[in-house]
N, C-alpha and C positions, 0 to 999 in steps of 0.2 A: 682319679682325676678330681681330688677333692680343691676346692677353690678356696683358696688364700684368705681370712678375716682375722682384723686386727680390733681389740678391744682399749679402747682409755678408759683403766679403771680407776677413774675418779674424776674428782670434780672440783670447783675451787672453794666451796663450801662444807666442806665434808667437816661433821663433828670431831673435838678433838678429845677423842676417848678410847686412842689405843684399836682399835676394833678392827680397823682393815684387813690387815691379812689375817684375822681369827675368819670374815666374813667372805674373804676370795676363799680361800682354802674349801670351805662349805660350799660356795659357788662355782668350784672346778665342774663336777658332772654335770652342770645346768648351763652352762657358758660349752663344753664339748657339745651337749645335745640340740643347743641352735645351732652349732656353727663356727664359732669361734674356734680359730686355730693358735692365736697369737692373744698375749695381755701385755699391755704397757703401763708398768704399773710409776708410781710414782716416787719422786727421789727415798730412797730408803735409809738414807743416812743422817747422824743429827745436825738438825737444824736450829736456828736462834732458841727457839723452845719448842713445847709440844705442840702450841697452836701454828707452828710456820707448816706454810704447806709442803715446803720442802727446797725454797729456791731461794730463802736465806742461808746455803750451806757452810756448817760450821765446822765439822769432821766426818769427813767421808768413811774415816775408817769407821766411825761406829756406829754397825747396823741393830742400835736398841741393847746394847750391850753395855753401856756403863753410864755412870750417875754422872753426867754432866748435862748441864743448860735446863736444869731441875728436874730431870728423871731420867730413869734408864730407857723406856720407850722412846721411841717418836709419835710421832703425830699418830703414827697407824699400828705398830705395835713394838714386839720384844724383836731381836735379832732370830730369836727360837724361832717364835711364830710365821718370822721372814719366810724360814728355810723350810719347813713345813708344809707352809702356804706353797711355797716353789715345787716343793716333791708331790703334794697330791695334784699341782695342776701338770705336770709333768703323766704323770698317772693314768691325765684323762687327755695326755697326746696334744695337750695346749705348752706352746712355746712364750719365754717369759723377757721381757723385755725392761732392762731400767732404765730410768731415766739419770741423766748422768748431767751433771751441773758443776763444769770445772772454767765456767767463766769469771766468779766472783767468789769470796768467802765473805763471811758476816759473822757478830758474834765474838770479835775477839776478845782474848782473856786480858790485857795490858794493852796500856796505852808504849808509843815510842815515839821517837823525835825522830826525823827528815826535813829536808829540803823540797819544797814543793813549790807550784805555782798554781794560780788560780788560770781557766780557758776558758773560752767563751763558750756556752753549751751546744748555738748552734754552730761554732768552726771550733774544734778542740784544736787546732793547730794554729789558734791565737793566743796568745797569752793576753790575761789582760794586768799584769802585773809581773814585776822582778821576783824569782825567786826570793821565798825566805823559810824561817825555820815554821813548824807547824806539829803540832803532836795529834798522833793518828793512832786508829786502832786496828794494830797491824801484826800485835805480837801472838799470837797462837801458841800453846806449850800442851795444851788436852791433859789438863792435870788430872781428870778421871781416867783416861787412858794409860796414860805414862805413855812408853814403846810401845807399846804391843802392837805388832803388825807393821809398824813403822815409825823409827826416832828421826823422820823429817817436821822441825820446827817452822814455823813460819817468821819471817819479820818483815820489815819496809822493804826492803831490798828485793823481796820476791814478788814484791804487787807494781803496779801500774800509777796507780791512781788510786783516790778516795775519796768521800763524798763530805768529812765532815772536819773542823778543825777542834778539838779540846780545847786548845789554847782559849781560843777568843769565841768559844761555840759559834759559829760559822759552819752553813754548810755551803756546798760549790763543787763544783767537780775541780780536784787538785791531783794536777801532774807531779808527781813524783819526781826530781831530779839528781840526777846520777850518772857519773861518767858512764859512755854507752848503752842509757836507759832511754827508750822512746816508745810513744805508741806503737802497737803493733802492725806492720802490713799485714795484706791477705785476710782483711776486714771491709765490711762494706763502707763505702765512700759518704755516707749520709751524714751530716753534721761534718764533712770534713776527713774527721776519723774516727768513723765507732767504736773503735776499743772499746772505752770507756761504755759500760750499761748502767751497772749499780754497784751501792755498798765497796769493798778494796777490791779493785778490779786484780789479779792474777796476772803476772808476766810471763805469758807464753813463750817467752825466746830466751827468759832464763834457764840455762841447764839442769842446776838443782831443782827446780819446777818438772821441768820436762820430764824427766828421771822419775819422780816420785808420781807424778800424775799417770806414768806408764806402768808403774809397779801398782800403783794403784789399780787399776784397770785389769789386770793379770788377774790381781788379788780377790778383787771381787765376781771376777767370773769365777773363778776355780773356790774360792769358799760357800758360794750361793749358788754353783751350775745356774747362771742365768744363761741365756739363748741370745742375747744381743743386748743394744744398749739403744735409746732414743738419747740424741745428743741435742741438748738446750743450748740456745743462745750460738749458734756459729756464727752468726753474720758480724760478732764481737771478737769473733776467736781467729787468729794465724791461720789459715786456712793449712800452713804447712804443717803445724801442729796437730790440727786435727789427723791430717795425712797419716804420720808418724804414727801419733797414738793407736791408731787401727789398725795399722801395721804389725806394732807391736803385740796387740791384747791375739790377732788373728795368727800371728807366728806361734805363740805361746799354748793359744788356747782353741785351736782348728782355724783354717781359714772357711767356712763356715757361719763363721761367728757374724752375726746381721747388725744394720747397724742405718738408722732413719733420723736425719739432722732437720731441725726448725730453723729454717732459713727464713725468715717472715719477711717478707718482701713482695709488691705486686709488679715485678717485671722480671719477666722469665729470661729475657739477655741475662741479668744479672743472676739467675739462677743459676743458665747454660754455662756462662764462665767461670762460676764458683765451680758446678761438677768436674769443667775440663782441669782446672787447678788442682783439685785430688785427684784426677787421674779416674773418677767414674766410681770411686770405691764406698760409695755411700747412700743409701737416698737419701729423698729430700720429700716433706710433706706438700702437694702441691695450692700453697697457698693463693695460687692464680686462680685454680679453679672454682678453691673457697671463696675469693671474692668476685667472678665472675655468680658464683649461685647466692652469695647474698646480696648481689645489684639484682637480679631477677626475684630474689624474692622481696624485696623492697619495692621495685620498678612495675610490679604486676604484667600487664600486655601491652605497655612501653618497649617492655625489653624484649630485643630480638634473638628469641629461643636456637634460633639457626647458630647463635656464636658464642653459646654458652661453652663449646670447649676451644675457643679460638685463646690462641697465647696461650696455652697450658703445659704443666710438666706431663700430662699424660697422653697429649697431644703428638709432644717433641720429644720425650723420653719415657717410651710408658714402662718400660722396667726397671724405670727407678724412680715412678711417681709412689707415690702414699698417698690416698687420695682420702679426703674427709669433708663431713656437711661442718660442722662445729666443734669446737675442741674448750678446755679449759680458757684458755687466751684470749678467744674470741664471745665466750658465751656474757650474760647478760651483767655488768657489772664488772667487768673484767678492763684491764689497760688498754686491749687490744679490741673492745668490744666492736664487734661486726658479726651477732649472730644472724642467723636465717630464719628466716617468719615461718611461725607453725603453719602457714597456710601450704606452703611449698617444701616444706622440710620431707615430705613422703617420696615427695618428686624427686630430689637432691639425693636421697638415700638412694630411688630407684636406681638413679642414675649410675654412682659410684658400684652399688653391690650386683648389679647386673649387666654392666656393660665390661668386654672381654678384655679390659686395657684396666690394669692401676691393681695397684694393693690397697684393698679401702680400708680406713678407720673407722668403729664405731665408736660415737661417746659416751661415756658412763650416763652422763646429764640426757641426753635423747632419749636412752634406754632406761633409766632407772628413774630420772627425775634430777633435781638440783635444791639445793636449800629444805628438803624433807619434801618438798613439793611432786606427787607422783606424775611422770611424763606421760602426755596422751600421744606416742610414737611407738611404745612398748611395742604393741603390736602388730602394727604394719612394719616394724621391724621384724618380728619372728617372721612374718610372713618373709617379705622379702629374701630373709636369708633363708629359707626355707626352698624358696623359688631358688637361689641362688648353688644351693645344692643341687638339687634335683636337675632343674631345669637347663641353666647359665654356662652349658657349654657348644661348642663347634661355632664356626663360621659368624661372624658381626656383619650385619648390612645396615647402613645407617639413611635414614629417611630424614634428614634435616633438610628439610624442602619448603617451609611454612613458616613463619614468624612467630604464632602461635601455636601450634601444636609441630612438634617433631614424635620421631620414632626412631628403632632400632627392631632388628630381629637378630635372635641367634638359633641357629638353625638345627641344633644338637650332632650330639655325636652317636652314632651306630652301639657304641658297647656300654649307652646308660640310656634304657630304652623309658619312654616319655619327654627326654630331656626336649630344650627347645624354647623357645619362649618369644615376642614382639610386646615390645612396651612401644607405649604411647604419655606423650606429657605435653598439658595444655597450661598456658597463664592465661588463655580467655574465656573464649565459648568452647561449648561443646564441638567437638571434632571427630572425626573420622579418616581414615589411610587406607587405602591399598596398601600391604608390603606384601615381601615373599619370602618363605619361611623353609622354603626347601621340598622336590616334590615329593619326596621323602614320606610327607607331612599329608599328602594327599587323601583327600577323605576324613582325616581326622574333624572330632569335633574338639573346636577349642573354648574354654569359659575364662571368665576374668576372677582374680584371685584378691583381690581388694575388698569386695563387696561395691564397688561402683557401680557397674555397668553386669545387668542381667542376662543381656543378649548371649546367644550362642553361635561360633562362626565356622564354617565349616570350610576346608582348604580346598579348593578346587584342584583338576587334576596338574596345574601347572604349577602351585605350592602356594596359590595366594590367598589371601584373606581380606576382608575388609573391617577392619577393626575398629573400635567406637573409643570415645574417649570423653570426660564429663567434663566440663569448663571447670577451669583453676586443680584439676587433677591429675595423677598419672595413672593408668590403667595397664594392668599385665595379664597378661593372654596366654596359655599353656596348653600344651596338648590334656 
């Protein structure tokens, strides 16, 4: 009954010196012995250069394997080291996840001529100008590759849109025009028509596209045995296309094969109707809840702790939420910046890694630190997951009763004896609960596992406790 943890191993600052997977591969039996079952590592293929993090992608196919875009690594290392990295965390029974980024390319080798129009950024279904000609960097040829692995070329014809003119160095977002070329449906409706994100947007409804992005996808499971894929950028992508391609990599390669989309959006309708459009075949990270815990952690005891899971994927779909406190996108510095205040981040963690619903993510940045900067979470993370083994199973009773402090019990299960556990989370004063924990539980003496709170509570014979909890903290209570 071991419980589900997903790691983001990395950050958006990570030095550009090769070193990542020399340093996960090392970190496989220390990442098994907290806990971690799952790594999500980051794009592995080359990007504009070795400092791109990996979401300027410029050839998928090459994972550190040849001298293009000024070296043969990427940002994180050799294609070797990739696979290496993959087998020892394999080793230690950790599942490996890539990140997969087939919304845009960047990076191209030649410039080429098309027909384009400039759109308005917030309605891309304006024009604001008559087609004309425009030279774009659109040609891809991977002269350090040649074929290998795949003689699909790139040109204008298989992109969307781009961002920049040679001609008259101009930038803008430019529509590509071409008999039966349009932005794509089964994107989200913001600005009109998101297609368009960055750098040459990818035509997902072209064939030849389709085709090579799905060989693609084969290709890379079955030369790296990865375990699934985190998919960037959908709320830009055919949602039919996504469909397909999963279809395909799971025909191919086990249906199995897992597979967690960044939908970034704060309204869960828009969530519910992307899942029912794939037919359910994916998760989705739930960004609802991410921004439901950084209003609380912003807001202090303003915010009403009773609806911090209100609107959520884990709420309304909890087996295919992915649930996380901060991620790359969101942390400090970032486009998407909306991280969570160190004050509440123990709380946010408690939340995810011990309540009986979601597949939660840790961040590399929470747990490691960001910018060389060592994180003060480290260890109420071990903890946590520590509790989350042991403790974090049978029966959810939830005490969301209070504005300021809420709770939960889980009540364990019979055949992992101690399990069990009642958290408590305050954004004000100091608090206190009744809950009931099962009378199972009866007699036991229970302590708190944080260091917060010293008291010791003992279960009466009908399985209750009265549990303590310190203002602006969360407190976890164990047999």
């Amino acid at each position: 009954m071991k419980n589900g943890v997903m790691m983001q191993y990395f950050e958006w600052n990570l030095p550009d010196d090769g070193s990542l997977w020399k340093q996960l591969k090392e970190d496989a039996q220390h990442l098994h012995d907290i806990g971690v079952t799952a790594v999500w590592i980051p794009p592995a293929y080359k990007g504009c250069g070795t400092e791109d993090v990996g979401y300027g992608t410029y050839d998928l196919y090459d994972l550190g394997e040849f001298d293009q875009k000024g070296a043969v690594r990427t940002k994180y290392g050799t294609k070797q080291e990739l696979i290496e990295m993959i087998e020892a965390l394999h080793a230690c029974d950790i599942c490996v996840y890539l990140d997969a980024v087939m919304n845009h390319k960047a990076g191209a080798d030649h410039i080429e001529t098309c027909m384009a129009r400039l759109v308005d950024p917030d309605d891309r279904d304006q024009p604001l100008c008559e087609p004309y000609e425009i030279e774009c960097w659109t040609g891809f040829d991977f002269p350090g590759r040649g074929e290998k692995y795949s003689d699909f070329k790139w040109h204008w014809f298989h992109f969307s849109g781009t961002d920049y003119n040679e001609r008259d160095k101009k930038t803008g977002i430019y529509q590509i025009v071409s008999e039966g070329k349009a932005w794509s449906v089964g994107v989200d409706n913001e600005n009109g028509n998101y297609d368009y994100l960055m750098f040459s947007d990818i035509d997902l409804d072209h064939p030849d596209v389709i085709a090579d992005l799905k060989h693609w996808g084969i290709w890379v499971t079955k030369e790296t045995k990865i375990d699934g894929m985190r998919l960037d950028a959908i709320k830009h992508m055919n949602d039919k296309f996504t469909k397909q391609f999963l279809e395909a990599v799971r025909a191919e390669c086990g249906a199995g094969f897992y597979a967690v989309g960044e939908y970034w959006i704060e309204d869960i309708e828009t969530m519910e109707g992307y899942l029912a459009n794939v037919e359910y075949g994916i998760d989705l990270f739930d960004v609802c809840l991410h921004y439901n815990m950084h209003k609380a952690s912003k807001n202090s005891c303003d915010y009403d702790l009773r609806t911090i899971l209100d609107n959520t994927l884990v709420s309304r779909h909890p087996e295919l939420a992915v649930t996380f406190v901060d991620n790359h996108d969101s942390q400090q510095g970032s486009s998407l910046e909306s991280y969570i205040e160190d004050w509440f981040k123990p709380s946010a963690y408690a939340l995810i890694l011990l309540m009986e619903k979601g597949y939660p993510c840790i961040f590399y940045g929470d747990y490691y630190g960001t910018e060389g900067n060592v994180s003060p979470h480290k260890d109420i993370i071990e903890k946590l997951l520590d509790v989350r083994q042991r403790c974090a199973h049978g029966i959810q009773t939830d005490y969301f009763d209070h504005p300021c402090t809420i709770g939960f019990t889980r009540q364990g299960v019979e055949k992992i004896p101690g399990s069990g556990l009642a958290l408590l989370i305050s954004n004000g004063e100091d608090g206190e609960k009744q809950m009931n924990v099962g009378i199972q539980h009866a007699g036991e003496v229970w302590h708190e596992i944080t260091g917060n709170r010293t008291e010791e509570v003992t279960i009466d014979n009908e399985g209750n406790g009265l549990f303590f909890v310190s203002g602006g903290k969360a407190a976890v209570w164990t047999p």
